[in-house]
C-alpha positions in Angstrom: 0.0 0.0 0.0 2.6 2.5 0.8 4.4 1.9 -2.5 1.5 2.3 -4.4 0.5 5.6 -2.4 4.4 7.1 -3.0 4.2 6.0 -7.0 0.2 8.1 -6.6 2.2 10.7 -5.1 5.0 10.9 -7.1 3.1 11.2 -10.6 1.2 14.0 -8.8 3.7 16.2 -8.2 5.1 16.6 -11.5 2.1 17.7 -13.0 1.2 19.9 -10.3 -0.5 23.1 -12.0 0.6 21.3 -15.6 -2.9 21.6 -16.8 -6.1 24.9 -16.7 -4.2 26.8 -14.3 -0.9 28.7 -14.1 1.8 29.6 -16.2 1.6 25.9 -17.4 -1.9 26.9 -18.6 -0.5 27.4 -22.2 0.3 23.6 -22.6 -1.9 20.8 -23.8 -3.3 18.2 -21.3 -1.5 16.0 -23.3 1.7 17.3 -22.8 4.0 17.7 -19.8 5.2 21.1 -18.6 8.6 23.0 -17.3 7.3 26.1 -15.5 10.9 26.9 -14.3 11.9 27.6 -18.3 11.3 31.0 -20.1 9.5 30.5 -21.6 7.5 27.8 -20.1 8.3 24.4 -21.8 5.6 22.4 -23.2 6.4 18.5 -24.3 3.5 16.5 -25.8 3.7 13.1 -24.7 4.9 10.4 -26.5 2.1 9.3 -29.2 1.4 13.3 -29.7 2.8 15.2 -31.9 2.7 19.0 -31.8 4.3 22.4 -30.4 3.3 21.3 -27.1 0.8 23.6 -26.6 -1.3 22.0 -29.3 -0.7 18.3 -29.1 -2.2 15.8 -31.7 -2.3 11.5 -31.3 0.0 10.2 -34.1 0.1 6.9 -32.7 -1.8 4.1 -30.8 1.3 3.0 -29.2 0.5 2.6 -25.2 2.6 5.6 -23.4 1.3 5.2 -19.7 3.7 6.6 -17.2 2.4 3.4 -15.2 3.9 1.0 -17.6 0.5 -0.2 -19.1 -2.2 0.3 -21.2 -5.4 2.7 -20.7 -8.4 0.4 -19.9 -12.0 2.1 -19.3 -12.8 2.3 -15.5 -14.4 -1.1 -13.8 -12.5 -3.3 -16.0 -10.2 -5.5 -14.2 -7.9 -3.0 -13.0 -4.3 -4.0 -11.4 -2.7 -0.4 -10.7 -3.4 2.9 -10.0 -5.4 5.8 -11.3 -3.3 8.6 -12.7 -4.4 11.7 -14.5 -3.4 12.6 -17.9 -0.6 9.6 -18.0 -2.2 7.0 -20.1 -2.6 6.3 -24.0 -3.8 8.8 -26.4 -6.6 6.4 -27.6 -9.2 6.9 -24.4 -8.7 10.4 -24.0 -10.1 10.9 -27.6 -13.0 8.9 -25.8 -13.5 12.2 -23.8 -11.7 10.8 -20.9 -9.1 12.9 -18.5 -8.0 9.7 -16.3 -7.4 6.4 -16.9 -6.6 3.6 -15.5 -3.8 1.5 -16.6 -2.7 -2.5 -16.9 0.9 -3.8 -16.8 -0.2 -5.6 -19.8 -1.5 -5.4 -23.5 -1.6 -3.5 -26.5 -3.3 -1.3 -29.0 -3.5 -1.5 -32.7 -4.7 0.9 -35.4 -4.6 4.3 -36.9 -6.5 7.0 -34.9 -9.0 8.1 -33.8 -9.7 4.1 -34.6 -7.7 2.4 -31.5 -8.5 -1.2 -30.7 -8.0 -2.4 -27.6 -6.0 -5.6 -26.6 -9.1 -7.6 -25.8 -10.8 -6.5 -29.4 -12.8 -3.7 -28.3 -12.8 -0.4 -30.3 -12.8 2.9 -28.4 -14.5 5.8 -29.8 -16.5 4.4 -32.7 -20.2 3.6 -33.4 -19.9 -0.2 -34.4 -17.8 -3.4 -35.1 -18.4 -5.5 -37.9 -17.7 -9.1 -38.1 -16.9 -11.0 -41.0 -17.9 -14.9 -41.0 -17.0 -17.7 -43.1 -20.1 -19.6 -43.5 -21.1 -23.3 -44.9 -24.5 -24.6 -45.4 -26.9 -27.8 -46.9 -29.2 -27.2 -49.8 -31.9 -29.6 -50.1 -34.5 -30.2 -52.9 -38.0 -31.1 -51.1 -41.5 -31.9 -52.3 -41.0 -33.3 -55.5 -43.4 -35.6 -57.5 -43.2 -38.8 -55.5 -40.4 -37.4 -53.9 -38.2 -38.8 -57.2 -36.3 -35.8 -57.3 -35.8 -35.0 -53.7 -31.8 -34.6 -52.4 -30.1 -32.6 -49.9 -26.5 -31.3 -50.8 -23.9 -30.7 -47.8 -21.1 -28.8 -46.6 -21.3 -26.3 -49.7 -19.5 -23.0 -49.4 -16.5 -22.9 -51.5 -15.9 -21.6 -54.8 -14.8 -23.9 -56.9 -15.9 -24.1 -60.1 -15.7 -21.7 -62.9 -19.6 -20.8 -64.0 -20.1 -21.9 -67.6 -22.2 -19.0 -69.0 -24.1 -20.1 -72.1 -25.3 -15.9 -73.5 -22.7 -14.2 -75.2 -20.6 -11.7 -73.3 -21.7 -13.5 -70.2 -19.3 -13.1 -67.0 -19.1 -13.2 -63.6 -16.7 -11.5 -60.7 -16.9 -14.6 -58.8 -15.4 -17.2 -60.8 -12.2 -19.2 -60.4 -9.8 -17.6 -61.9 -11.6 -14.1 -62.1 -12.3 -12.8 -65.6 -10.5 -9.8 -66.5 -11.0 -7.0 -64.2 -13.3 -9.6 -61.6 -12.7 -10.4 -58.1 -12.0 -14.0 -56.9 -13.8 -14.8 -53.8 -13.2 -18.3 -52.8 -15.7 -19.4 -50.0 -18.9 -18.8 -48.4 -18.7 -14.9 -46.3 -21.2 -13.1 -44.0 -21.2 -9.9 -42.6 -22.9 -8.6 -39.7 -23.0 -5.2 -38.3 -23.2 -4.7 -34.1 -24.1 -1.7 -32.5 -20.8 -1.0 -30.0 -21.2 -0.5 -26.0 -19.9 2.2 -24.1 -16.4 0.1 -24.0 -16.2 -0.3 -27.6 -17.1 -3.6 -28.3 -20.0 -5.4 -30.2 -23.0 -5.4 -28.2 -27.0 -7.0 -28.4 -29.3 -5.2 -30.1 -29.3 -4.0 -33.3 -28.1 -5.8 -36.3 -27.6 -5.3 -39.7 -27.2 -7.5 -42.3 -23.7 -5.5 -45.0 -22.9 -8.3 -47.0 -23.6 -11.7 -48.0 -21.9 -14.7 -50.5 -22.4 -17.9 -50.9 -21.3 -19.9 -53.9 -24.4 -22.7 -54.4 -22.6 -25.7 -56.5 -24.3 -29.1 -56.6 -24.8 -31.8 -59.0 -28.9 -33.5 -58.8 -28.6 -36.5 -59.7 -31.8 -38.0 -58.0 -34.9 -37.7 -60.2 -32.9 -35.4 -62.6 -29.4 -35.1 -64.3 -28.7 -31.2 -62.7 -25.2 -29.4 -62.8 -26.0 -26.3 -60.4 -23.1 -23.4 -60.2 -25.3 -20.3 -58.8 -23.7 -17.8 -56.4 -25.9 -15.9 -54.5 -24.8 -12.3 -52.5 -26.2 -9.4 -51.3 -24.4 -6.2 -51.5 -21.4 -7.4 -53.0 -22.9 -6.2 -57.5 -23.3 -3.1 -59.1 -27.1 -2.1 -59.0 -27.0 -2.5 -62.9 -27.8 -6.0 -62.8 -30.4 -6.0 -60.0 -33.1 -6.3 -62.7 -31.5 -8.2 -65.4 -33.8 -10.2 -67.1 -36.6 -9.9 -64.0 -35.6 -13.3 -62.9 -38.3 -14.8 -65.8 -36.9 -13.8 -68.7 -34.1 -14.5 -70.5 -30.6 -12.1 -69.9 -27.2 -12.1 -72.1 -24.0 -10.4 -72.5 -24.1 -8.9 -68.6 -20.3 -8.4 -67.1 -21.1 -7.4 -63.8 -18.6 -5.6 -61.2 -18.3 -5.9 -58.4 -19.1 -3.1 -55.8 -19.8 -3.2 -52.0 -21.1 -0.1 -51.0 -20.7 -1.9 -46.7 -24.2 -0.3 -46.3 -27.3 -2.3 -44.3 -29.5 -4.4 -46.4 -31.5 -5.9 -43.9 -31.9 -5.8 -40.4 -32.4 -7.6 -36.7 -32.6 -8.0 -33.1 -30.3 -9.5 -30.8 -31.9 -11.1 -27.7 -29.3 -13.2 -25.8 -28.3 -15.1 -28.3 -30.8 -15.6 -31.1 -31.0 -12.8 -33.4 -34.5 -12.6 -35.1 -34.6 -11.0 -38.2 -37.4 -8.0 -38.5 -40.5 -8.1 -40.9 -40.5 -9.2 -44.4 -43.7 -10.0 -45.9 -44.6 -11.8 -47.9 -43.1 -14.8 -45.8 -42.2 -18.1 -47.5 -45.4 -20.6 -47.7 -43.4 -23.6 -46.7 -44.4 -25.8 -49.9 -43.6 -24.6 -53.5 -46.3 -21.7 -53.7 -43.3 -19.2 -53.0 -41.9 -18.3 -56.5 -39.7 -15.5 -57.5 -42.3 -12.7 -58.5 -43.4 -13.3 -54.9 -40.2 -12.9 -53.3 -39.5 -9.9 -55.3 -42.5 -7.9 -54.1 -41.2 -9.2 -50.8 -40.8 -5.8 -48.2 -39.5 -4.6 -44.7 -36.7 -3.7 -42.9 -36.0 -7.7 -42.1 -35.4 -8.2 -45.8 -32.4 -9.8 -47.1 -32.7 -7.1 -50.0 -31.1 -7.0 -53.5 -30.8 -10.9 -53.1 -28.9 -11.9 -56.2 -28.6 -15.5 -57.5 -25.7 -15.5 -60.8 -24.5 -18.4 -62.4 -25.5 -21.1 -64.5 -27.7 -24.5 -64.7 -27.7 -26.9 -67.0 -29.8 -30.4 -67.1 -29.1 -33.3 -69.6 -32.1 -35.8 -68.6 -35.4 -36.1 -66.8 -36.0 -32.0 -66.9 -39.2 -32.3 -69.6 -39.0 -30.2 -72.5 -36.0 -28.5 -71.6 -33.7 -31.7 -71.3 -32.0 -31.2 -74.3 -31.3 -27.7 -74.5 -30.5 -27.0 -71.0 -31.6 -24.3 -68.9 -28.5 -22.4 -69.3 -28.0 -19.3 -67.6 -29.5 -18.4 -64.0 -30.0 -14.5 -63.4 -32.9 -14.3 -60.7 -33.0 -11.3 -58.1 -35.5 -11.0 -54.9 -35.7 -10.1 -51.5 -35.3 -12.9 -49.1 -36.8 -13.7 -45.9 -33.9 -15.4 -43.3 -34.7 -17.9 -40.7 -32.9 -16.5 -36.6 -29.3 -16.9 -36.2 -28.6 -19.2 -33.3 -25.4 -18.2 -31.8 -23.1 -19.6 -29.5 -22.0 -17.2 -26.6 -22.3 -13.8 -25.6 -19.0 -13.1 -27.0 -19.8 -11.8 -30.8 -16.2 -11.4 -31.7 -15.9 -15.6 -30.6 -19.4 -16.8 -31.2 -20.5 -18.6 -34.4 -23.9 -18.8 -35.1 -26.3 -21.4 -37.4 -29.7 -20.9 -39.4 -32.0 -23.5 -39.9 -33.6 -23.8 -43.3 -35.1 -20.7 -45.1 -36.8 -21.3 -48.2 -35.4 -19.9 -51.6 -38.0 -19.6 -54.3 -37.8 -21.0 -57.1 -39.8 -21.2 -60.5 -40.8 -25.2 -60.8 -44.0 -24.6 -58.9 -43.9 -28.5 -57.8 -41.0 -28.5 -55.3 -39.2 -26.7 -52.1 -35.7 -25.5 -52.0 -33.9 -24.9 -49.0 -30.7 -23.7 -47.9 -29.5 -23.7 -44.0 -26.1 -22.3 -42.6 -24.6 -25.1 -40.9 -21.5 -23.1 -39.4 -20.5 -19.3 -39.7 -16.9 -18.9 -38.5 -15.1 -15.1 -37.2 -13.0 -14.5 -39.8 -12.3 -11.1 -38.9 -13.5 -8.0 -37.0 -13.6 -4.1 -38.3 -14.5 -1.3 -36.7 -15.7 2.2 -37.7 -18.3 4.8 -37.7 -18.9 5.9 -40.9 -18.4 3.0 -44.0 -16.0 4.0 -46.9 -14.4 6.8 -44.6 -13.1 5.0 -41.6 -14.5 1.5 -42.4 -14.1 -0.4 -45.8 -15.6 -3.4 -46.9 -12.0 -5.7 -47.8 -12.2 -8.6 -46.0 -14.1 -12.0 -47.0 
């Protein structure tokens, strides 16, 4: 106790009158002062840069005269409080003490520090970036002859064979010219942050969404499936190509990601239950595309984009020997909760049991579920494109 007290004291006394009063009055809190110079001497601490009397953070580097890093108040706490001695990064949170840890680190460029434990001081959310897999299953078929369920999809690897002229897509293996190769299955979510900078209940908003759908039917039909489907990852040009019921050639699409909400939900514990989107899938094969387009409400998957190509060589009726050729079909879609694991949203993975995805047949069910969505990575920010870019998948 009395070493603690003489360290308390000791850190006191040389910034007595240092800060609001005094000759020392002309210096920065973040700086130390000399008031026995002429003229007084002002030092910004190390992180700031500046003339002393105007001191800037250049770094997120910890510089706490206790040896440690700044940590919000109530947190676990191992030393003493000192004023004005800890990092840069919590006083931009409007903070003039701090308490500070023998051990940790900060990362980042400000104002954007992230704390050792992954929270994120000073801005409005954290994203999280998943890697997800998932089972697509065929229901309801006649007889059931064409029924099969399709497992542990979620990479990209097949090249989409696109039968119009001019046809391309960003997400094939190796990209076109000018495309972008994504190779797996990627969510990401959007959390409200707490007063400590970390992701938090509540809230969520649904940025961006890929999943590469690849599957051969062999049950009741010959079927070679290689549709991706994504949300918020195209150029708005091809939201409406070919109305998903007509036919749609020579589209190159780009791709863009704007990391703005299409779709949003509530966190309770740990289920988060998308808001309203009506209509709602029927549960048999009555849900078709033109329904799911005129699909509306904030719970909407919206701009839901399925790209690729399909092609059947037997037991598809009078389109067996042509093919169906290329797949261009647009909607908004209606999610089934997210069941996560923990409390901890920069840990936790989540599932979602099956949603339905329309589809034009009118005699069977499709279905895809997310059988494991994996933390891939964690970005935060406060405004998207300024201090927050969507770059990871």
């Amino acid at each position: 106790m009395m070493r603690r007290l003489l360290l308390f004291v000791s850190l006191a006394s040389a910034w007595a009158g240092c800060h609001g009063s005094g000759p020392c009055a002309v210096c920065d809190v973040h700086a130390t002062c000399d008031a026995t110079a002429h003229p007084v001497a002002c030092t910004c601490f190390a992180g700031f840069t500046g003339d002393g009397g105007t001191c800037t953070p250049s770094t997120c580097a910890p510089q706490a005269l206790a040896n440690g890093i700044i940590t919000p108040p109530g947190q676990g706490a191992t030393d003493q409080t000192v004023t004005y001695g800890c990092d840069p990064g919590y006083a931009l949170n409007g903070q003039s003490t701090a308490t500070c840890l023998p051990d940790g680190g900060w990362s980042g460029t400000p104002p954007v520090c992230l704390l050792a434990d992954g929270g994120c001081i000073g801005t409005a959310f954290t994203d999280i970036v998943y890697r997800i897999t998932g089972t697509f299953a065929i229901s309801g078929t006649t007889f059931g002859a064409g029924d099969q369920s399709f497992s542990n999809l979620g990479a990209n690897t097949l090249t989409p064979v696109f039968t119009g002229a001019g046809d391309t897509t960003p997400f094939s293996i190796p990209p076109p010219s000018g495309g972008t190769t994504f190779s797996h299955g990627f969510m990401r979510l959007r959390f409200a942050n707490d007063a400590l900078g970390r992701p938090d209940a509540g809230t969520v908003s649904l940025i961006e969404y890929y999943f590469p759908l690849e599957f051969h039917q062999t049950a009741g039909a010959d079927i070679t499936a290689n549709v991706d489907h994504s949300i918020g990852l195209l150029d708005s040009g091809v939201a409406n190509c070919g109305g998903g019921d007509t036919a749609c050639a020579g589209v190159a699409p780009k791709v863009v990601r704007p990391c703005i909400a299409h779709g949003r939900g509530t966190l309770a514990g740990t289920t988060l239950t998308w808001d309203s989107c009506t209509p709602a899938p029927s549960g048999g094969n009555g849900w078709n595309f033109a329904q799911a387009r005129n699909a509306s409400g904030p719970g909407c998957g919206t701009g839901y984009i399925a790209w690729g190509n399909v092609t059947c060589n037997s037991g598809c009726g009078p389109v067996s020997a042509a093919g169906v050729g290329d797949s261009f079909q647009t909607w908004n879609q209606v999610f089934q909760p997210f069941a996560f694991t923990g409390s901890d949203l920069t840990t936790a993975t989540f599932t979602m049991a099956a949603t339905q995805i329309p589809n034009g047949t009118g005699q069977s069910t499709t279905q895809l579920s997310l059988a494991g969505a994996f933390v891939l990575g964690v970005q935060c920010g406060s405004t998207p494109a300024v201090d927050l870019t969507c770059d990871l998948q």
